[in-house]
N, C-alpha and C positions, 0 to 999 in steps of 0.2 A: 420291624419298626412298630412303634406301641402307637396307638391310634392318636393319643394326643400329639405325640409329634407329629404324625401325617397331618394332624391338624394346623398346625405349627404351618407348616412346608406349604398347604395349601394356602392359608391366609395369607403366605409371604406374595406366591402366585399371586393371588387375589389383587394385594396392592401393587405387581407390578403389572399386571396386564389391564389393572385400573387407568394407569395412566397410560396405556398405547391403545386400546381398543373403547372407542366410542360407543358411550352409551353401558356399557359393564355395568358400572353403579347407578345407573338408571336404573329407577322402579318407578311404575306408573301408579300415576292417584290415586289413593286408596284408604281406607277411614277405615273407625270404629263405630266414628259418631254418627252412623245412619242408624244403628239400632238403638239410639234413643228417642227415635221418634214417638211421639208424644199425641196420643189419638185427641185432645182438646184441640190439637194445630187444624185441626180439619177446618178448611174456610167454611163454615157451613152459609154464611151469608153473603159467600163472596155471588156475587154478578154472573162470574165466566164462568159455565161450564166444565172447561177447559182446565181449569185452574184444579177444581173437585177430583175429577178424574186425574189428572196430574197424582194430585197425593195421595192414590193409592198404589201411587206405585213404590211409593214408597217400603210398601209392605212386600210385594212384587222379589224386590230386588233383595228379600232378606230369606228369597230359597236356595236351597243347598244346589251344590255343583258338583262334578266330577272337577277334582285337582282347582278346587271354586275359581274355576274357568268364567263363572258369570257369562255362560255366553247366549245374552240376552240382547237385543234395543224392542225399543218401542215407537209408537207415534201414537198421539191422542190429540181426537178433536171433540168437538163439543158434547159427541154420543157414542163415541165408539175410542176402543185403543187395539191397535193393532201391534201383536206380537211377533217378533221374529227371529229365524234364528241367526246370531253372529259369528258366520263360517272362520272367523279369523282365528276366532279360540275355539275351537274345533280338536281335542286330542285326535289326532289322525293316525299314532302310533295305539295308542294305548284306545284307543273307541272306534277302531276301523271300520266299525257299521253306523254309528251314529248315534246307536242306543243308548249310551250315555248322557249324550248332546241331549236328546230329544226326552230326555226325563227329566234332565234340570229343569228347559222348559217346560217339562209339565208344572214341575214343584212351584216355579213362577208361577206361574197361570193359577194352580190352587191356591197360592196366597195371594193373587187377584183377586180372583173371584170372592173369596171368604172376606176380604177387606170390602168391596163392595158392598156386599151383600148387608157386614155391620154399621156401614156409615147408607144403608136405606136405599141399595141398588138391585133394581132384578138385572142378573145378566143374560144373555143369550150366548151363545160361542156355538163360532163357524169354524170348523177344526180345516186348513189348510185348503183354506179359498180359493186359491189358482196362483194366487203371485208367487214368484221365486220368493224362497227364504221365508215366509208368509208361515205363520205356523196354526196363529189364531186369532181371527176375527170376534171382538167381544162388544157386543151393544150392551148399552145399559142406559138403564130406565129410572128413574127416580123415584121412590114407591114412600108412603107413607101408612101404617109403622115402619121402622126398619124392621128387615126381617131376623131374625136371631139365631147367632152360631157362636155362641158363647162357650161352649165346650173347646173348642181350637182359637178364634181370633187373637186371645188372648195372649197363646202358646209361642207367636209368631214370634215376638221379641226377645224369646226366653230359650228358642230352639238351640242346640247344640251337637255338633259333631262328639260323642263321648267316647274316646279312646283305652279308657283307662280301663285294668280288670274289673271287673262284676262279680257280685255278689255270686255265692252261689246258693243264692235261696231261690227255687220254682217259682215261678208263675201262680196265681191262683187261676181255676180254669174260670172264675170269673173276670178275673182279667184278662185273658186272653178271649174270651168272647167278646167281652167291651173293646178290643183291640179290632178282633175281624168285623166286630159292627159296623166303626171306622172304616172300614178296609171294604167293603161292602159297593160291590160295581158288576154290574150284570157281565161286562168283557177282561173282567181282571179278578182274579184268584188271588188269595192271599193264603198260605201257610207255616203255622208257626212249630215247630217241632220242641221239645225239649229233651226227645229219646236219646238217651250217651248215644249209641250206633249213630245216629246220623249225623250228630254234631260231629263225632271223632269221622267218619264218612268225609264231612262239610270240610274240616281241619285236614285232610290229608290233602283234598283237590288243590287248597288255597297253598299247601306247602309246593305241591307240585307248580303252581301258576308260579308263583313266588320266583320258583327254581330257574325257571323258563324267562321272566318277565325283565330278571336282577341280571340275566345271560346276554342280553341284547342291546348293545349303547343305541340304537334306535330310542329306545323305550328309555333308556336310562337319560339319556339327553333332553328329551322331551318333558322328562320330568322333574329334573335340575332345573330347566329353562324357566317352571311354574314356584322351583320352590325359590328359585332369584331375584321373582317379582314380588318377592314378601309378601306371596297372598298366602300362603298353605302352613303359618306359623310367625317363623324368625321373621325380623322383616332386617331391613340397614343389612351389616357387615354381615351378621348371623346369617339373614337368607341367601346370600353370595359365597360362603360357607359352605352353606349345605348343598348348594347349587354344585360347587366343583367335587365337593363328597361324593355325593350317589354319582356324580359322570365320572370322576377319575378313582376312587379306592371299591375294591369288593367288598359294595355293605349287601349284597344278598344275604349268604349265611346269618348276618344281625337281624336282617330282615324278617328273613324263616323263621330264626327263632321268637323275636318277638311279636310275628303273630301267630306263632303255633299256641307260643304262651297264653295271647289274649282271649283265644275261642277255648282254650283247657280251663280258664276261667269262664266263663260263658251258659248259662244256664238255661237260654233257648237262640235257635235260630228261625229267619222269617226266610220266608221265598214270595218275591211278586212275579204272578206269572200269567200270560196271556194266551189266549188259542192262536194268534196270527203273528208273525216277526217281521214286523212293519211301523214306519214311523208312529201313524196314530197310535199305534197299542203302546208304544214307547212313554207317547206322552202321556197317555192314561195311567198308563204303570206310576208314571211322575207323578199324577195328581193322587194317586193312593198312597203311595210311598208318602208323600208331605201330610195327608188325612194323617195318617199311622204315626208316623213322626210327632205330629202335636197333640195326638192324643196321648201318646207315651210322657210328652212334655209335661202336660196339665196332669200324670201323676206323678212325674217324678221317678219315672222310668228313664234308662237310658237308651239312646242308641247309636249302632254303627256300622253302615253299608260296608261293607268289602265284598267288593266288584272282580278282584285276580282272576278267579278261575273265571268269568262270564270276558275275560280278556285278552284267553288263549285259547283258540278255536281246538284245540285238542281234548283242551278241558274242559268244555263250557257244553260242551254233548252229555258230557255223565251227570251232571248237576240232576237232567232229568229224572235219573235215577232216584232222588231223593223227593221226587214229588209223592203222594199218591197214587197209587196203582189206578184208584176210579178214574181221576182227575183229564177232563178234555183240554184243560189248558196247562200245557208242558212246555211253553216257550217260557225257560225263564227271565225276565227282564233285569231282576234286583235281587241280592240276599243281601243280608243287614245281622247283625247282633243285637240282643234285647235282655234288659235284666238291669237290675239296680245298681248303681257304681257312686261312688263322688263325682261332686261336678267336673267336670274341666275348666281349665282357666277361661281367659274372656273370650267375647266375641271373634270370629275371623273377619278382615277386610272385605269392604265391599265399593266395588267403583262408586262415587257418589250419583246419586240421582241425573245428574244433567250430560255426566259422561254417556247416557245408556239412553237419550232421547234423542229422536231423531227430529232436525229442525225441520219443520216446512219453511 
């Protein structure tokens, strides 16, 4: 059966289990129009507190996610916003330690902090205070000048997941120093390789994870379920689509192949990697990973996590092999792909702003 007709056959499915199982063609709120936020909206002379910090979260909720799970809320009162994590979107198949979870909130927390910081806040952050779920306690102070991070604040709006093949022109080693400058954290290691061995190394673990990953309707359900919610592409009938695709036809082999193809295009790979495999380092890895990310932005570099082999415990051992021999920090938390490509299309969804606050 040639795949468009499977396609055929599933849509029909589609529409008939639309109308017997509630909720099917349900997709929750979800926008584009948060990434046009617009830094003059900053109430700078509003009264409330409350209101100011409110709209930087704006920027908050424009970091990257595993499967863009967003699994984020907050709460902000007049000097403080408290971070936490949202166990409900939790991959518990495909992120069975957490690590995932707890780098998106990093990446939030970076574009916190960095949005503060341009609209004239010093912050402080208390990393995982004591309350459940609690990830990050952030005081902020009003300071006048603002303080300046002009190199990334800007990148925020313009970041993108970039899929597509890559150039395969090198690095300049000066750009890659301006990269680890970025990347630059006394408990997190960053490594950028462009050596063929260890990319082709990188490309073989991610074939094997692939193999393992595309094997398991655990893993395959779980990931339907996200691409249903027309967060991770199609949205409407397309994401319902592709939902029943990956849980009911063998798209592994497609799979393998096109991202064996994407890293044979690929002209460096990066490693975030920590000394300790525990949530803080998690979220640190997060807030590097997002530094790297917008500095890549503001040149017009691309980039692209793949996470496979860090998501089969069989595999996710040998990665270390590709660190550094010196290197004291061997936990790896992130690899990504780096190198010039065409854009990608628009924005990914993001819950709006009010869905992801918590009321007092």
């Amino acid at each position: 059966m040639g795949i468009s007709a499977a396609k055929v056959i599933l849509l029909s499915i589609f529409l008939f289990l639309g109308m017997l199982l509630p909720g099917i063609v349900f997709q929750p709120k979800s926008s584009i129009e948060v990434w046009n936020i617009n830094e003059s909206d900053f109430p700078s002379n509003s009264s409330h507190p409350q209101e100011k910090l409110a709209f930087l979260l704006n920027y908050a909720i424009l970091a990257p996610s595993s499967h863009n799970s967003q699994p984020w809320k907050f709460n902000v009162s007049d000097d403080e916003i408290l971070l936490y994590a949202d166990r409900s979107r939790w991959l518990s198949v495909a992120d069975t330690d957490k690590r995932e979870m707890y780098i998106s909130l990093g990446a939030a927390l970076e574009n916190l902090i960095l949005a503060a910081e341009h609209f004239g806040y010093n912050c402080t952050v208390s990393a995982f205070p004591g309350e459940e779920d609690l990830v990050a306690l952030i005081s902020l102070q009003e300071v006048i000048p603002a303080p300046s991070n002009a190199a990334l604040f800007p990148a925020i709006t313009s970041r993108q997941t970039n899929r597509n093949p890559y150039e395969m022109q090198a690095l300049s080693q000066a750009e890659l120093d301006r990269h680890l400058s970025f990347g630059s954290h006394p408990e997190v290691a960053v490594f950028l390789s462009q050596d063929p061995d260890t990319i082709e190394a990188f490309r073989e673990l991610v074939v094997e994870a692939d193999g393992i990953l595309y094997s398991d309707i655990n893993y395959k359900s779980e990931l339907g379920r996200w691409l249903g919610q027309g967060v991770m592409g199609p949205s409407g009938l397309k994401a319902k689509l592709a939902q029943l695709e990956v849980v009911f036809l063998d798209v592994g082999p497609e799979q393998i192949r096109q991202d064996s193809d994407l890293i044979n295009r690929t002209p460096c790979i990066g490693f975030i990697c920590t000394a300790e495999n525990d949530s803080l380092s998690s979220v640190k890895a997060g807030q590097v990973l997002e530094r790297l990310w917008l500095a890549a932005t503001a040149r017009g570099i691309a980039l692209h996590p793949m996470s496979q082999p860090l998501e089969v415990r069989q595999v996710k051992g040998r990665l270390a092999d590709l660190i550094p021999a010196g290197s004291e920090k061997r936990v790896v938390q992130q690899t990504f792909r780096l190198g010039y490509a065409a854009p990608e299309g628009g924005p990914s969804n993001r819950r709006p702003l009010e869905t992801v606050l918590i009321k007092n």
